[in-house]
N, C-alpha and C positions, 0 to 999 in steps of 0.2 A: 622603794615603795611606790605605786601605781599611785595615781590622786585621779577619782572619777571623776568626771562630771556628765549631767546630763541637760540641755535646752530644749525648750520650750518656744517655738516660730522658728521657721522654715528660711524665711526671707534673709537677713544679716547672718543668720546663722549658715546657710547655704554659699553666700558670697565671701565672707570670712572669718566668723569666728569659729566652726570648726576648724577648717584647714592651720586658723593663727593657732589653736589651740592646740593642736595636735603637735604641731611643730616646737610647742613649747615645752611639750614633754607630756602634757594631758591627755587621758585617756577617755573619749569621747564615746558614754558606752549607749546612749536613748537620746531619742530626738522625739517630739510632739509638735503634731503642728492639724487643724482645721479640716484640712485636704490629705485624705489617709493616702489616696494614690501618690500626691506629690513628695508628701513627708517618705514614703518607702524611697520613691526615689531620690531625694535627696539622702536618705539614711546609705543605700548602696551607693552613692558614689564618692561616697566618705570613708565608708566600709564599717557604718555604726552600726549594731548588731539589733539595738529594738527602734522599732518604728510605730506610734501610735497616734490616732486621734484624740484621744481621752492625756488632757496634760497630768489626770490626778494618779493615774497610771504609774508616771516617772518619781512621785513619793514614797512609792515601794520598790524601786529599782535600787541598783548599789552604788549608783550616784554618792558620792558627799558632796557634792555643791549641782547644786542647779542655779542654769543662768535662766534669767527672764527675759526674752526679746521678742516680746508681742509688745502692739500698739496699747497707749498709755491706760486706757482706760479699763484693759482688762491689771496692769500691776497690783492694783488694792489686792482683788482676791486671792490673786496665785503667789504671791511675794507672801503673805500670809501666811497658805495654805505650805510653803516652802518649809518656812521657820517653824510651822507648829508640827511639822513632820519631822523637827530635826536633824534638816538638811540644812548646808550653809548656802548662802543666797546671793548671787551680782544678780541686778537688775540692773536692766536697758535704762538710758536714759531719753528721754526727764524720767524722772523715778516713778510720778503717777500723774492722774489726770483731775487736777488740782491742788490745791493746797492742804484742803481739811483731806484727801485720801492720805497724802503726802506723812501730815502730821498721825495719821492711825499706820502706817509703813512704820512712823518711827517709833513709836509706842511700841509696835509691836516687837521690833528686833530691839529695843531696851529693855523686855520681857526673855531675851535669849541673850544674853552674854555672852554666851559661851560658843555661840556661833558668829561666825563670818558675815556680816551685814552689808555690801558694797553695791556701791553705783559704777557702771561700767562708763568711767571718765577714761578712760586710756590714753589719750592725750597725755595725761601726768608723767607720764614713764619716758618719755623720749627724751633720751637726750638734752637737744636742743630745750626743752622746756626744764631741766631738769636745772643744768647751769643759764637759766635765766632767773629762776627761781633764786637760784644762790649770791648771783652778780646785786639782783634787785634788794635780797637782804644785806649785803653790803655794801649795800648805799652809793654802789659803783656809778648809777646815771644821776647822785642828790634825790632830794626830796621830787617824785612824783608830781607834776603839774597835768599831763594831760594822758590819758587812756584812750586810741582807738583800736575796735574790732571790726573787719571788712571779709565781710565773705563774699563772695559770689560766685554763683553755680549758674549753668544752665539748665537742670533738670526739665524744670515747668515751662521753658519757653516753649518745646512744641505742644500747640493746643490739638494734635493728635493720641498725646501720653493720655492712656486711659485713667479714667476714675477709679480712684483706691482709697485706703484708708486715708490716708495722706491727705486728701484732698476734705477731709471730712473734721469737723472741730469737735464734734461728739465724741468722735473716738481717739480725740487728741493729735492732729493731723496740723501739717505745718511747719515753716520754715523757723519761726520761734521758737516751736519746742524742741525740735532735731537739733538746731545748731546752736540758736540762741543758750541751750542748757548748757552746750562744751563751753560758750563764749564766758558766760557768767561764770561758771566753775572755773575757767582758767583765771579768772582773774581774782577769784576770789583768792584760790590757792596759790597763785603768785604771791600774791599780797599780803598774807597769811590771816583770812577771813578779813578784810575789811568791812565797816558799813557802806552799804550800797542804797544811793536813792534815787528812786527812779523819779523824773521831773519832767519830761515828755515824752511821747510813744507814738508813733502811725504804724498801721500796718494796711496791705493791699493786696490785691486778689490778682493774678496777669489773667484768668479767663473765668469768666461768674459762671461757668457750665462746662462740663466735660462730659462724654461719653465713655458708661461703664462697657466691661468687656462682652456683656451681650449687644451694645449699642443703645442704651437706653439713656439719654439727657439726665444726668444731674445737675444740682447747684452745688459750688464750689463751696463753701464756708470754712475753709482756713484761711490760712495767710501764705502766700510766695514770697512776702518784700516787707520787711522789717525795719523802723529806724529808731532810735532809741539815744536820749537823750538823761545821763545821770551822770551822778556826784560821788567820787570814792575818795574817803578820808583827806576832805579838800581840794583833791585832784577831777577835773572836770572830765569826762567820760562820753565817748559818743561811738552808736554801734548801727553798723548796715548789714543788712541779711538780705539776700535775694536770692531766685531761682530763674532768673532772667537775663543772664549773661551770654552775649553773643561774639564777646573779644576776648574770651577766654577763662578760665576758673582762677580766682584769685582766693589765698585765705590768710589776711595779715593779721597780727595783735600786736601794737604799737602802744610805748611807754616813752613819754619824751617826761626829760626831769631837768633840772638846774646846772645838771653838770654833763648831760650826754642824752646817748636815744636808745634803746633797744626796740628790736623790729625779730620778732619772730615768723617765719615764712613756711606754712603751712605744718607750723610747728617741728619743719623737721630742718632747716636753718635756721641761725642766730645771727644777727648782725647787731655790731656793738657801735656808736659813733661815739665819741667824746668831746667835749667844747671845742666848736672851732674845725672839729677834725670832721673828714669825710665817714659814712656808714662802712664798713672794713667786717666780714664774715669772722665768727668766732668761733670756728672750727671743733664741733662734737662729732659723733661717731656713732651709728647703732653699734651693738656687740655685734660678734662674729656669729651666733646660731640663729641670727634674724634673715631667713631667705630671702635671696634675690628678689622673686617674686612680690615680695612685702614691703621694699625697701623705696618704693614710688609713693606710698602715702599712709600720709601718718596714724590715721585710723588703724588700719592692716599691721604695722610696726607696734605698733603701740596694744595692739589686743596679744601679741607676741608674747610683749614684754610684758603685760599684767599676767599673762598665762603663767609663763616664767617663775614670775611672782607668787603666785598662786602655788604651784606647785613647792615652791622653797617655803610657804610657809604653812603648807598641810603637809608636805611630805619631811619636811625636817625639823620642823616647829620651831619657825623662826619667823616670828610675829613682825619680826622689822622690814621682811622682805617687803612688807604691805603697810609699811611707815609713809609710802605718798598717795595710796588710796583715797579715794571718794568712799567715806561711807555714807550708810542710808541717813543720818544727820546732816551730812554735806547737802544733798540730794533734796532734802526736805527746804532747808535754805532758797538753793538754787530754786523751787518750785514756787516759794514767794517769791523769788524777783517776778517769775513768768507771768504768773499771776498778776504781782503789779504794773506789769507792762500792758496786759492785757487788761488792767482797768483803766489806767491813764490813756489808755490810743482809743479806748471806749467812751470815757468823758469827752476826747476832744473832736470824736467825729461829728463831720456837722447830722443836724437832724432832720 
């Protein structure tokens, strides 16, 4: 049995989650996206058969699941418009573009049961996070003392990268929301939902102006560089976001406890240290159907394996293949931390 889907943005979907998806066994039948010339092409080099401007279009396709991977601020409507078509739904993460949308997301897919509700955390599925998850519930590193998350990218350091959504807070643009959402979510789901309190926040801008693709100055209003200062279940928690890396891409989540450390390494290594003892790799494995091509970063691996997923539990009805899913309650969560983040580093700016 075939399992449709159809997406909704050009952009992630163009770079990998068709090609992950395809590979996973999913059958990629509509694509929508703003720019009808670019969505067709994007739709032929995929070899996806409808290509349209109008996202409302893909509610009458023969889709069962439509993914949502437009910027946040359109998810309210179309996340919605998804479920009330009775179509099952991933959406991009953050899930929306605040909290009270967040919280009407979840309302809404608590009004559908009977469908598929998920946040595209993909992260969850790998591996490496999979037996970290399990190590940390067996209390393998003791009681948790301290949480760090460390990313950093280079994207935004050239101040010739034009202005895009990205660069925009309106339309939910931002180093917080993009990564910040996986950071929280992993830990939450590590942890299995702890409470999370957020206690300080900065955030920073690398250039107050970009030029859009016709050349015309804007003002930057997101965030490139994130730091974040909170409290999980006693355990003290501290998180770096940036897009200003010039010594390379780093992307750590660090668990140090009473009796050892774990250091997850862009999610797709696991390193285990225990009292006394050096950090020593604790060797996991993608499966074998995860292509070469995917197997350099965990985002790309990880939409694989949600596809995977996806497919074993619409096409054989097997509800557990999607036992480590984000769903839209996850989702909703993770968008108050954001939010709280975003009002702590707002109180502490100076005025």
């Amino acid at each position: 049995m075939s399992v449709r889907v159809a997406i909704i943005g050009t952009g992630w979907a163009d770079r990998v989650q068709i090609p992950a998806f395809q590979a996973a066994g999913l059958e990629v039948v509509a694509i929508a996206g703003r720019d009808l010339d670019r969505t067709a092409a994007v739709a032929d080099r995929h070899g996806v058969g409808q290509a349209t401007s109008d996202w409302r279009e893909l509610l009458d396709s023969s889709a069962a699941m439509i993914s949502v991977a437009t910027p946040p601020q359109l998810h309210l409507e179309q996340g919605i418009g998804v479920l009330e078509a009775g179509k099952h739904l991933l959406m991009e993460k953050p899930l929306a573009h605040g909290a009270d949308d967040a919280t009407a997301l979840e309302a809404a897919a608590a009004r559908h049961p009977e469908l598929l509700a998920l946040v595209d955390h993909e992260l969850r599925f790998l591996p490496a996070r999979q037996k970290a998850k399990e190590l940390l519930g067996a209390g393998t590193i003791g009681r948790v003392l301290m949480i760090t998350a460390r990313v950093a990218m280079a994207g935004r350091i050239d101040p010739t990268r034009p202005w895009n959504w990205w660069s925009d807070a309106n339309q939910g643009g931002g180093v917080l929301a993009a990564i910040g959402s996986h950071a929280f979510d992993g830990i939450r789901w590590l942890m299995n939902d702890p409470d999370i309190t957020i206690s300080g926040a900065t955030v920073g801008t690398i250039y107050p102006q970009r030029k859009d693709a016709s050349g015309t100055l804007l003002p930057v209003t997101s965030d490139d560089i994130v730091s974040v200062s909170f409290a999980v279940d006693g355990a003290v928690g501290t998180m770096l976001l940036h897009t200003a890396a010039l010594d390379g891409n780093v992307d750590l989540l660090t668990f140090r406890g009473t009796d050892g450390t774990l250091v997850i390494d862009r999610s797709l290594k696991l390193y285990l240290g225990k009292r006394d003892g050096q950090l020593k790799e604790y060797k996991t494995q993608l499966p074998s159907f995860v292509p070469n091509r995917f197997r350099a970063s965990g985002y790309a691996a990880g939409t694989v394996l949600l596809g995977r997923a996806i497919v074993t539990a619409l096409a054989k009805n097997d509800a557990g293949a999607l036992a480590s899913a984000a769903t839209i309650a996850d989702g909703a969560e993770v968008q108050r931390l954001l939010d709280r983040v975003r009002a702590v580093a707002d109180m502490a700016a100076p005025r």
